[in-house]
C-alpha positions as CSV (number, residue, x, y, z in Angstrom):
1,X,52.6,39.6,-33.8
2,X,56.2,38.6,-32.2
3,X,57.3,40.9,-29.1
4,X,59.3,43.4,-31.0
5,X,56.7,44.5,-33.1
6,X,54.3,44.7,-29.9
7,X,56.8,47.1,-28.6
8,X,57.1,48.9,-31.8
9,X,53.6,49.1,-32.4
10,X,53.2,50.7,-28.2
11,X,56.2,52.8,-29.2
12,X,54.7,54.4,-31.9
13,X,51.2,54.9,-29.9
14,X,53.1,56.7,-27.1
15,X,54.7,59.0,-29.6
16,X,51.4,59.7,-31.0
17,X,50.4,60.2,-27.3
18,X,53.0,62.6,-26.8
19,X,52.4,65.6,-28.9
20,X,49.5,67.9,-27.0
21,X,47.6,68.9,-30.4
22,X,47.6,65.0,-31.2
23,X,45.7,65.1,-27.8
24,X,43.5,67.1,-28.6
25,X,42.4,65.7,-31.9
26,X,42.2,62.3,-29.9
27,X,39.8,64.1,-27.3
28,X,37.7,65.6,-30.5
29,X,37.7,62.6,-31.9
30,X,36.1,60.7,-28.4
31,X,33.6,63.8,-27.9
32,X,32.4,63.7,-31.6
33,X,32.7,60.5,-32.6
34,X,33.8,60.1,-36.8
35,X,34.7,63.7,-37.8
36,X,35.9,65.4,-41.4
37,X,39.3,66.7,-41.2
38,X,37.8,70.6,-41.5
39,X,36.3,69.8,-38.5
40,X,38.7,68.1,-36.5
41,X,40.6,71.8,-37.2
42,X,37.8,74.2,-36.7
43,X,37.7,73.1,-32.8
44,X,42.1,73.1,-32.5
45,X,42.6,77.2,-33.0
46,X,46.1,76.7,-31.8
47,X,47.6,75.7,-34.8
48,X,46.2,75.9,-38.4
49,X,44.8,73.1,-41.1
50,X,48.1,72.0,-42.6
51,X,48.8,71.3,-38.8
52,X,46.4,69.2,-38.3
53,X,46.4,66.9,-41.5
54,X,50.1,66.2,-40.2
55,X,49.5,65.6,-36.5
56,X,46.2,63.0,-38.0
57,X,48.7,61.7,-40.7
58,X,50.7,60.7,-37.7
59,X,47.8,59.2,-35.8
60,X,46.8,57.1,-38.6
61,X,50.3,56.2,-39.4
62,X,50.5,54.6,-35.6
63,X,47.1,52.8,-35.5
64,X,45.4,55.4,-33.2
65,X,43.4,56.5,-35.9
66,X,41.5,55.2,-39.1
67,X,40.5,57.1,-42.3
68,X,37.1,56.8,-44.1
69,X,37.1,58.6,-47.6
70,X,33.8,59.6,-49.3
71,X,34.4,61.4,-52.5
72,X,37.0,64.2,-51.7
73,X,36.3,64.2,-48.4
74,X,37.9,62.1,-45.5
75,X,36.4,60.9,-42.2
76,X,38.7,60.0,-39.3
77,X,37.5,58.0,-36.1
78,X,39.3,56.5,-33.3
79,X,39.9,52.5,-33.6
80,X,39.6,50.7,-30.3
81,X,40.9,47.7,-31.3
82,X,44.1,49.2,-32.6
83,X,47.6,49.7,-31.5
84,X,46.5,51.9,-28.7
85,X,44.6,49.5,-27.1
86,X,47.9,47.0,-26.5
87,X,49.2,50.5,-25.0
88,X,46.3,51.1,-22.5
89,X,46.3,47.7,-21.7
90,X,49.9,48.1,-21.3
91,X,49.7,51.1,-19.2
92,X,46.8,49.4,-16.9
93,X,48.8,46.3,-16.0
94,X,51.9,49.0,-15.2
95,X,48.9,50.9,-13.1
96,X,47.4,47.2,-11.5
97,X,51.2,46.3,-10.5
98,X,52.1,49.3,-8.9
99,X,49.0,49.4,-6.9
100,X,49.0,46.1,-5.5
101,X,52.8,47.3,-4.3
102,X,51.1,49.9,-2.5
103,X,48.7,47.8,-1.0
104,X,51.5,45.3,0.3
105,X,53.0,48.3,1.1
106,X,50.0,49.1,3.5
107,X,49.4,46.2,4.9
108,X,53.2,44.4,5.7
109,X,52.3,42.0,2.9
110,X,55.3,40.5,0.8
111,X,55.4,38.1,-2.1
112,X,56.1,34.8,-2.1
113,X,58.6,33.5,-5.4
114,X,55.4,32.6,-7.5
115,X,54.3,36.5,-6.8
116,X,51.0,35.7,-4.6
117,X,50.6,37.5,-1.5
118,X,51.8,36.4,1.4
119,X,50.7,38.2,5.1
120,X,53.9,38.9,7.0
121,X,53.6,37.7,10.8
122,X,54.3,39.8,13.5
């Protein structure tokens, strides 16, 4: 995968992200594990079951979440080696980089030019 469609793919996960019913469904999803789309919408009562099959056509569209069909019914799931994994990984080098700031930060540290830490003297 180049860069571009890394950052494509991460865009379209925090899009997904975004939207508080898509939420939702994700924190179904993790608390249930493989649910039917009936049941993915009995435990959202804030919008109805057309809303629902949208927001997880959206998921599935970004990677987030897969579909399983059996017979007329479909199962989704969330897949933790999809597109959203890039984006937490993402998100915790963003978290890991700001923290070690703060920690320079806290101790008069600074950064040398290959980024290793470097004590300040007194």
């Amino acid at each position: 995968m180049s860069v571009t469609d890394d950052q494509q793919s991460r865009e379209l996960v925090f899009a997904a992200l975004a939207d508080q019913v898509r939420r939702q469904i994700l924190d179904t999803l993790a608390s249930h594990g493989e649910c039917s789309a009936g049941f993915i919408s009995d435990q959202i009562s804030s919008v109805g079951r057309t809303t629902v099959s949208t927001h997880l056509k959206a998921l599935k569209l970004s990677g987030v979440v897969v579909e399983r069909r059996s017979g007329r019914h479909r199962y989704f799931s969330i897949d933790p080696a999809g597109p959203a994994n890039d984006a937490l990984q993402f998100l915790q080098g963003v978290l890991e980089r700001a923290l070690s700031l703060d920690e320079d930060a806290r101790t008069g540290d600074v950064r040398d030019d290959s980024g290793s830490r470097v004590r300040r003297r007194a």
